[in-house]
VEXFIDREN-348074 format. One record per residue: residue in one letter; x, y, z of N, C-alpha, C, CB in turn. Coordinates in steps of 0.001 Angstrom, whole numbers, plus 500000, padded with zeros to 6 digits. Glycine has a CB too. Example, Ala and Ser with C-alpha at 12.3 -4.5 7.8 and 13.67 -1.06 7.14 Angstrom:
BEGIN
a513190494310507800512300495500507800513200496700507800511308495527509046;s512850497750507080513670498940507140512900500030507870514084499402505725;
//
This chain:
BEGIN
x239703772117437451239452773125436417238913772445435166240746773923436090;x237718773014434493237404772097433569237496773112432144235866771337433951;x238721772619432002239165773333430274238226773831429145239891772232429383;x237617772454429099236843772191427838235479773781428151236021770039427878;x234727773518428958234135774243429523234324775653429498234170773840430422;x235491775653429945235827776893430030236389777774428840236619776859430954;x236392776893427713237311777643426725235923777915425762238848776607425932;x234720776963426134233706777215425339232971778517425836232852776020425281;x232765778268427157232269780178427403233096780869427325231727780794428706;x234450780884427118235034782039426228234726782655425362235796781907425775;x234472781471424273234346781771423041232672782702422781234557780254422258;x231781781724423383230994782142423068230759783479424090230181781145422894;x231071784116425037230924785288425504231624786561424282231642785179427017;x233104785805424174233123786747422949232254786916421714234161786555422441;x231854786018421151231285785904420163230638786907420056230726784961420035;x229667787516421307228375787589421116228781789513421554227189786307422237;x229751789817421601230160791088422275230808792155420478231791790549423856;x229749792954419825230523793832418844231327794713419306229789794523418051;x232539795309418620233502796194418635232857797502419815233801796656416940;x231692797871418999231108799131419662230712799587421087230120799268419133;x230654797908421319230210797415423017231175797696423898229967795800423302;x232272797572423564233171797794423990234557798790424169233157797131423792;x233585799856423359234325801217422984235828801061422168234614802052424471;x235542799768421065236386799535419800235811800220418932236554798183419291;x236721800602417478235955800724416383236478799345415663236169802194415571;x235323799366414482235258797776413844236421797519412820233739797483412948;x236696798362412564238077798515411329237397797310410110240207797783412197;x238913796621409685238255796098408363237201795304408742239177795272407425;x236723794726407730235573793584407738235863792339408134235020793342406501;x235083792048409353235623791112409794234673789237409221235647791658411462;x235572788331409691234756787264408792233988786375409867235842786226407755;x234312786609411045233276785840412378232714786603413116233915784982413449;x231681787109413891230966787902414710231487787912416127229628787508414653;x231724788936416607232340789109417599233882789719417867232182788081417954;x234318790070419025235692790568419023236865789281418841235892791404420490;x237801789753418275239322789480418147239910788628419482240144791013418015;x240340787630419462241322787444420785241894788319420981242267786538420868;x242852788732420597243737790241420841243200791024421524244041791102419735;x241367791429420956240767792642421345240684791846423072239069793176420296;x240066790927422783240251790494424350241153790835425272240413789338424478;x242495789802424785243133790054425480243328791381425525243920789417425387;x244050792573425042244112793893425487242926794309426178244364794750424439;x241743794269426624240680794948427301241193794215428616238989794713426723;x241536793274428762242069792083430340243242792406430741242312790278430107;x243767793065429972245482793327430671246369791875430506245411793734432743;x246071791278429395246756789698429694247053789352428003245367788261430643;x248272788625428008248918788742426508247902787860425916250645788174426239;x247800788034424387247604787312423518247492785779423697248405787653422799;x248721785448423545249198784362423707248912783128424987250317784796423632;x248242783534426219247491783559426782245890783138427197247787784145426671;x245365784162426679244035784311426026243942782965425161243917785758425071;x244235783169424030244517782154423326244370780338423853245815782587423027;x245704780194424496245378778898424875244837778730425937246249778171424892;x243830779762426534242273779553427412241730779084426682241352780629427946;x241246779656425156240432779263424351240671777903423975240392780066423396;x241539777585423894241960776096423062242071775083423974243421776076422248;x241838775443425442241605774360426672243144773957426608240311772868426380;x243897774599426937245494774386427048246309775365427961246137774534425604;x245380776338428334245909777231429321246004776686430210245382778252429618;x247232777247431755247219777636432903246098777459434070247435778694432669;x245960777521434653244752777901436011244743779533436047245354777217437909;x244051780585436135243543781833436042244117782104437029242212782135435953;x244363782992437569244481784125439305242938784412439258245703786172439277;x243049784722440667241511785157440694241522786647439894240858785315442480;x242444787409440148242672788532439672242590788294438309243803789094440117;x243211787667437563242859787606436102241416787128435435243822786737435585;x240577786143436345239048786135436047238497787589435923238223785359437244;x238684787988437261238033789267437204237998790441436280238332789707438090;x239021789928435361239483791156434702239167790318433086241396791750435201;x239004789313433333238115788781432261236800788887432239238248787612432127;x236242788899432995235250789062433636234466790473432954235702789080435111;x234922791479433270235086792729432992234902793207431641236185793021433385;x236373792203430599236681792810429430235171791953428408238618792405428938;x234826791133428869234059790476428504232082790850428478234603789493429236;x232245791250429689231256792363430258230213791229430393230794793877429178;x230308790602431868229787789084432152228827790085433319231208787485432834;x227838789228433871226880789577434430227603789004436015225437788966433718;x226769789344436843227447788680438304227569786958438119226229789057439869;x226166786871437871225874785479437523226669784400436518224683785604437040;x227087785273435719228088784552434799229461784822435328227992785040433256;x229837785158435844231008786125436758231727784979437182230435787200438234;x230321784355438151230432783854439291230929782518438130229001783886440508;x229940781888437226230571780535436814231958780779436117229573779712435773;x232238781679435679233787781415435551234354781495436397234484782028434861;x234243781894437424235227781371438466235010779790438935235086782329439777;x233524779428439118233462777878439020234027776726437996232263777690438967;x234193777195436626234970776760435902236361776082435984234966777505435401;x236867777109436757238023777344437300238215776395438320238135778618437723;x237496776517438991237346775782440487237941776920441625238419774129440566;x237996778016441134237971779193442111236519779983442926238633780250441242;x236747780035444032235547780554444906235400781896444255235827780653446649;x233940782060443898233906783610443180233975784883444338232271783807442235;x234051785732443945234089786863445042233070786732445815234067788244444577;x232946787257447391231542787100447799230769788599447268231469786818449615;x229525788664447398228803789743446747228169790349448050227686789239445529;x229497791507448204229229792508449636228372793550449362230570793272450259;x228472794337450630227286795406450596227634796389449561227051796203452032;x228975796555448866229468797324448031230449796535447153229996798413448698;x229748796073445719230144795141444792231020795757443815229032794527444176;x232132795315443695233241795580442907232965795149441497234437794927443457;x232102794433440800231366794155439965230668794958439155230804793569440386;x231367795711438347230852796574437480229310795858436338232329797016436613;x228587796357436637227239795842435422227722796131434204225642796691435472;x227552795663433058227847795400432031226825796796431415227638793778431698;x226006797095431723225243798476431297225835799583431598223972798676431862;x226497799627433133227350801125433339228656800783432474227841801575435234;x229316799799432747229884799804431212230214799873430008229971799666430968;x228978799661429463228213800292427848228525801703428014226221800108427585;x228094802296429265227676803958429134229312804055429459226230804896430491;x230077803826430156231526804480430285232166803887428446232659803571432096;x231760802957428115232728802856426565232553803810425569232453801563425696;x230991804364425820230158805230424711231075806992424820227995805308425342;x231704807080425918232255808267426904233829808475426036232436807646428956;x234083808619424552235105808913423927235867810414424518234625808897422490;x235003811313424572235620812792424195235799813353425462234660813823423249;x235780812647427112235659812994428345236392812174429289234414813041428626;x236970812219430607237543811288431096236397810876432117238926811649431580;x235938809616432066235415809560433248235643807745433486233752810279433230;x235206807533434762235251806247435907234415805591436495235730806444436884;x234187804284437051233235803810437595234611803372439143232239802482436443;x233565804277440565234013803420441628232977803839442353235449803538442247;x233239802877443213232307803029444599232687803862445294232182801980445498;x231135803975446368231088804989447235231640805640447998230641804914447658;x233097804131448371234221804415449161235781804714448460234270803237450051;x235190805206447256236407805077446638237175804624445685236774804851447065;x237063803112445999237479802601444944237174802244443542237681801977445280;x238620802710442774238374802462441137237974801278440654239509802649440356;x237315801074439494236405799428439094236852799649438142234681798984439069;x237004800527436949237080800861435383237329802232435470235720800540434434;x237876802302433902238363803770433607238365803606431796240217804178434467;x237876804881431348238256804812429922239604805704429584236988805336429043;x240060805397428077241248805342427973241878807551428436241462804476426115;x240531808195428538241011809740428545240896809784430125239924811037427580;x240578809099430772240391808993432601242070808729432854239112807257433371;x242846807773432160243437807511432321244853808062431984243007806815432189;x244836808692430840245587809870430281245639811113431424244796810385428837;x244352811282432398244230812544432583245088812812434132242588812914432501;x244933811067435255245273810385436545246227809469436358244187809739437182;x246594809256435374246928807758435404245931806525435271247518807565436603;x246669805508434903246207804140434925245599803080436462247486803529434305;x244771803439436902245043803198438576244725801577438800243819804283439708;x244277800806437834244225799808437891245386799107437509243323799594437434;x245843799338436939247629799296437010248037799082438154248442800563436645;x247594799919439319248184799799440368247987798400441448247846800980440875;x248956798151442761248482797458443706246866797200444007249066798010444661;x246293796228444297245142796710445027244907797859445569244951796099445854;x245949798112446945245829798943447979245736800316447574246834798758448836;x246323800478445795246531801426445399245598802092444905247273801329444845;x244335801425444405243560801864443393242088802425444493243304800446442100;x242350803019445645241346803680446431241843805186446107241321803203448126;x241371805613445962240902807353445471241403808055446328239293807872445429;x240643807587447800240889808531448876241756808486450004239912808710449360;x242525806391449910243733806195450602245028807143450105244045804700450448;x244783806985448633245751807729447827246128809032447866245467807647446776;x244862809845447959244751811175448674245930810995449699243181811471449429;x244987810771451151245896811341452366247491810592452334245032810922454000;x247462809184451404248971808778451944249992808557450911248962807438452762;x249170808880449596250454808722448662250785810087448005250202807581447434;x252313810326448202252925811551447525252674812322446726253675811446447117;x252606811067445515252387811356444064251007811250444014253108810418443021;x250296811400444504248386812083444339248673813248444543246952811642445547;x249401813779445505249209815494445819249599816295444434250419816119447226;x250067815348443547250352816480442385249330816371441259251884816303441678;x248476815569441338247208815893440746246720817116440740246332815251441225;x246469817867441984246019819212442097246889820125442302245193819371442972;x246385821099441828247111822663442309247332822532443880245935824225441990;x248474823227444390248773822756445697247505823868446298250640822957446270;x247183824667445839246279825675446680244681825137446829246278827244445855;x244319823887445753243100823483446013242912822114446648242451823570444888;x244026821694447760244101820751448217243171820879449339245298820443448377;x243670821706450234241994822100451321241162821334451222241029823362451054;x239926821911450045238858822010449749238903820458449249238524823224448888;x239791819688448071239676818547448093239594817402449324240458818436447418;x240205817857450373240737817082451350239167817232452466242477817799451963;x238588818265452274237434818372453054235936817613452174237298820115453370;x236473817897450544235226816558450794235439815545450352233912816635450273;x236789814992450659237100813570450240236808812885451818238910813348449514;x236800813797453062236544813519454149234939813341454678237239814394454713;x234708814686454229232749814862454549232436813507453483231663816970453729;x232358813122452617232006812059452025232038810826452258232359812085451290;x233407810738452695233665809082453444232598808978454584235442808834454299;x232356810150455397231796809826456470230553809774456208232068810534457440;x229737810306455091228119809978454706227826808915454333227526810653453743;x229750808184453797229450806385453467229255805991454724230778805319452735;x230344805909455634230003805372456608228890805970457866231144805126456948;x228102806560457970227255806896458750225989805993457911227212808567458953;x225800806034456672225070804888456190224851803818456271225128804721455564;x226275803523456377226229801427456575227108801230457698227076800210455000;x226415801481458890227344801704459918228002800176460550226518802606461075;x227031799046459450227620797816460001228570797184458853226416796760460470;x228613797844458047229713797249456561230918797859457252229398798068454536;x232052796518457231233216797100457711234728797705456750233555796029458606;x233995797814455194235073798571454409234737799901454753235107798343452794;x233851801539455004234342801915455436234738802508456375234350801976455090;x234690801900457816234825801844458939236063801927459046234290800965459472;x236819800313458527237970799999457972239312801225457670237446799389456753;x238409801344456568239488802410455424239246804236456849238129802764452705;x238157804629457404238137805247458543239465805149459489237003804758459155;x239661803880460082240313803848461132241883803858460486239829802620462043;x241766803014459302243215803097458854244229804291458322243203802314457927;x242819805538457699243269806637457900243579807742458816242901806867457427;x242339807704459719242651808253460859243781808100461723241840808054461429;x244546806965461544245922806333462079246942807051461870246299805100461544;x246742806829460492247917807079459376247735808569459257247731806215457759;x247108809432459065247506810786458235246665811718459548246700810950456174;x247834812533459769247224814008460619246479814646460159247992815035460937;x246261814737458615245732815653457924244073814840458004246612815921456352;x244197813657457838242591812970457375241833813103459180242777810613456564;x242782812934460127242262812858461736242245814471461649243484811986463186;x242792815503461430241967816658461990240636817028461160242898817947462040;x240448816691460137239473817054459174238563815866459786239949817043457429;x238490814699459979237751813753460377236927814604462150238951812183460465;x237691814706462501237170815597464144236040816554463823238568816765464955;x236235817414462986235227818201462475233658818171462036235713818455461686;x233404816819461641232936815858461946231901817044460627232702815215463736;x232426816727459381231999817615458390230749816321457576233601818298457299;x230375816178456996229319815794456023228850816353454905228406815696456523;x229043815179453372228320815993452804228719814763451118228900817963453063;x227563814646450976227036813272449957227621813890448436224836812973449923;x228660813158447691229396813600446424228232813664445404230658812521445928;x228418814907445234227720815442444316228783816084443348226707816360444911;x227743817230441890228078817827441407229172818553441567227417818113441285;x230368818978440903231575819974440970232453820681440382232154819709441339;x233300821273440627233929821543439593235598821735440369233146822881438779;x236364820687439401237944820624440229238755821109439066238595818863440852;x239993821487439386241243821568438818242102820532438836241830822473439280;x242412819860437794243173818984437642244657819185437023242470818235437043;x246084818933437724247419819565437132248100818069436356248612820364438630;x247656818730435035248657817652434168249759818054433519248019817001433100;x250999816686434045252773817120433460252669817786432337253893815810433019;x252013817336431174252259817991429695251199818596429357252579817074428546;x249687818713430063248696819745429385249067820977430381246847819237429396;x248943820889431255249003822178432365247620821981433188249038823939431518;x247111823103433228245842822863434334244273823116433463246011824246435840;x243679822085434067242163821545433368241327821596434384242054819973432730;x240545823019434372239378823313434981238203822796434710239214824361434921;x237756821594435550236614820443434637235497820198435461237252818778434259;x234497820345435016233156820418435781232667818374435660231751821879434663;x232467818383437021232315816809437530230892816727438229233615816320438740;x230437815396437369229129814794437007228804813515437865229132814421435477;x228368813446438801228476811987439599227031811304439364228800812184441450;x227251810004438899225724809290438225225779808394439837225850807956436150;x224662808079440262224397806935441024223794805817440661223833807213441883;x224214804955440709223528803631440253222299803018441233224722802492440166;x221479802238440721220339802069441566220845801532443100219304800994440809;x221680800623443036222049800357444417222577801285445345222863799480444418;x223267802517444818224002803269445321225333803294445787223503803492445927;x225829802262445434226897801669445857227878801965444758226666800246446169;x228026802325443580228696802457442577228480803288441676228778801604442154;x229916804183441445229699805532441074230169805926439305230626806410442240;x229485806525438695230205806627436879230798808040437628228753806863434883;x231588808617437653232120810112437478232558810499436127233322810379438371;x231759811721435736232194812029434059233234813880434955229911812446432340;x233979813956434379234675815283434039234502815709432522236252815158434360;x234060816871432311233847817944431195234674819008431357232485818496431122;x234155819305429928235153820943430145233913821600429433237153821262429087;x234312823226429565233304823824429312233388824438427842233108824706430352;x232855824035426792233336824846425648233614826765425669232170824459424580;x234391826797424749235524827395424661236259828101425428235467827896423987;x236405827171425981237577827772427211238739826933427317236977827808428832;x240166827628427734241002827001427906241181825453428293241366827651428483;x240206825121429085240716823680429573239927823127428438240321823049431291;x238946823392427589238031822619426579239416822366425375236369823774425897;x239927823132425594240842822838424387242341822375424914240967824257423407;x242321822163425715243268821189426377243126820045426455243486821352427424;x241678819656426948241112818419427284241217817862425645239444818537428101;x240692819000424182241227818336423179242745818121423136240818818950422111;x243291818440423647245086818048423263245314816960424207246442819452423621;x244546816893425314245186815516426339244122814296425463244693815702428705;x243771814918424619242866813118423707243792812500422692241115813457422440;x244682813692422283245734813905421625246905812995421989246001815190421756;x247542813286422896248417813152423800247797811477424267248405814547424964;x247098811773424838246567810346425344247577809385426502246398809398423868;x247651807841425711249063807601427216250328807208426616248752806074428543;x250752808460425512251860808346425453252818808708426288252015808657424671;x254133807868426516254922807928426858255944809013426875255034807180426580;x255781810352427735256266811640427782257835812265428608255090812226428362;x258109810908428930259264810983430005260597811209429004259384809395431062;x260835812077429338262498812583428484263278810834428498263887814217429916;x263682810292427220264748809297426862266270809257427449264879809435425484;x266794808714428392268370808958428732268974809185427120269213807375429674;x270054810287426827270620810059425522271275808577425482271708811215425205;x271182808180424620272113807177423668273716807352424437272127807820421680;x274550806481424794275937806831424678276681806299423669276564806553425740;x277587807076423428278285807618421725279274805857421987279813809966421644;x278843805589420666279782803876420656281080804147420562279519802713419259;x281847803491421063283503803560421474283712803067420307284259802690422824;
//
């Protein structure tokens, strides 16, 4: 691992990154160009303290998982991606038919995205980024396990997805979270993520194998879903799917429609945001 090296493209990647780039505001006046360690670290998911002695060539060895997410907060190109992980002396990701590698431009456009929740994942699913009202609206899904942060594993096999929606518009979700997977995979019939994520559902959930038989199709487009949130209630939100030139990686914006109920909800869940809403155990009374 070569410290020195590595603490200098730190610096200078930050350097060169303003507040705005990164869907900060600039607050006071600052006296060096570029973001904050702090700001860093909070965009990486990784303390201060941390961050820090990367910079000062005194840190740790990285996880690969934590490059990546430096990687990210930093808004590095593949190419630069790749040398921090050489830095490191970590093998960089390989660069598959469907790159987990968010571009630093669809990035710009998801930071610029204040007043809406929206996401960058691929074709098959999986989450890459989220801004902070995406996350208020689903949860934090990068938070989660790996295994966790697929869209549509989550669908058929985890519990707590089914309460995202109204239980009555599950159907219709479940039919084109299905017709879709299969327009991925009828596409790249030799890429084995989602072939993969195919067989592992079809295994696993009765519900994804009878809808899979049907043998439905149909390429994510334009929509409009209901979304059930604990403390707003229900947000009727019209959904925007951008394709990126490769096709492989997706921005999804959700709107609301002015003046209508969910438009002014969607203002109270900006409100609300990710505070912490879970009733407090009382206090017990000191003896």
């Amino acid at each position: 691992m070569n410290r020195a090296e590595l603490a200098d493209f730190l610096r200078r990647a930050r350097a060169r990154l303003d507040p705005s780039d990164v869907g900060l505001t600039a607050g006071a006046r600052r006296r060096t160009p570029g973001l904050r360690r702090e700001e860093v670290a909070q965009l990486a998911g990784m303390s201060v303290d941390y961050y820090t002695r990367l910079e000062q060539s005194r840190g740790p060895r990285p996880s690969g998982q934590m490059l990546t997410s430096l990687a990210r907060a930093l808004r590095l190109t593949e190419d630069e991606r790749d040398h921090l992980f050489h830095l490191t002396g970590e093998q960089p990701p390989r660069r598959e038919a469907t790159s987990t590698h968010v571009r630093p431009g669809l990035l710009l456009v998801l930071d610029r995205l204040h007043d809406t929740p929206a996401m960058v994942a691929t074709d098959c699913g999986e989450v890459l980024a989220q801004n902070a009202l995406s996350r208020a609206l689903s949860g934090d899904v990068l938070a989660r396990p790996p295994r966790g942060r697929n869209m549509i594993r989550r669908f058929f096999l985890d519990p707590a997805a089914q309460e995202l929606f109204p239980p009555e518009d599950r159907p219709d979700r479940a039919r084109e979270q299905v017709a879709g997977l299969r327009a991925v995979a009828s596409a790249r019939p030799t890429d084995p993520e989602p072939s993969s994520l195919v067989a592992e559902l079809h295994a696993a959930s009765e519900e994804f194998a009878h809808l899979w038989d049907k043998h439905e199709v149909a390429v994510r487009r334009a929509s409009t879903k209901r979304f059930r949130h604990p403390v707003i209630g229900i947000l009727e939100l019209d959904c925007e799917v951008l394709v990126n030139s490769d096709h492989n990686q997706q921005l999804v914006i959700h709107t609301a429609r002015p003046g209508t109920d969910s438009y002014e909800r969607l203002q109270l869940l900006r409100v609300v945001g990710l505070q912490d809403l879970t009733p407090r155990p009382s206090a017990r009374p000191s003896r």
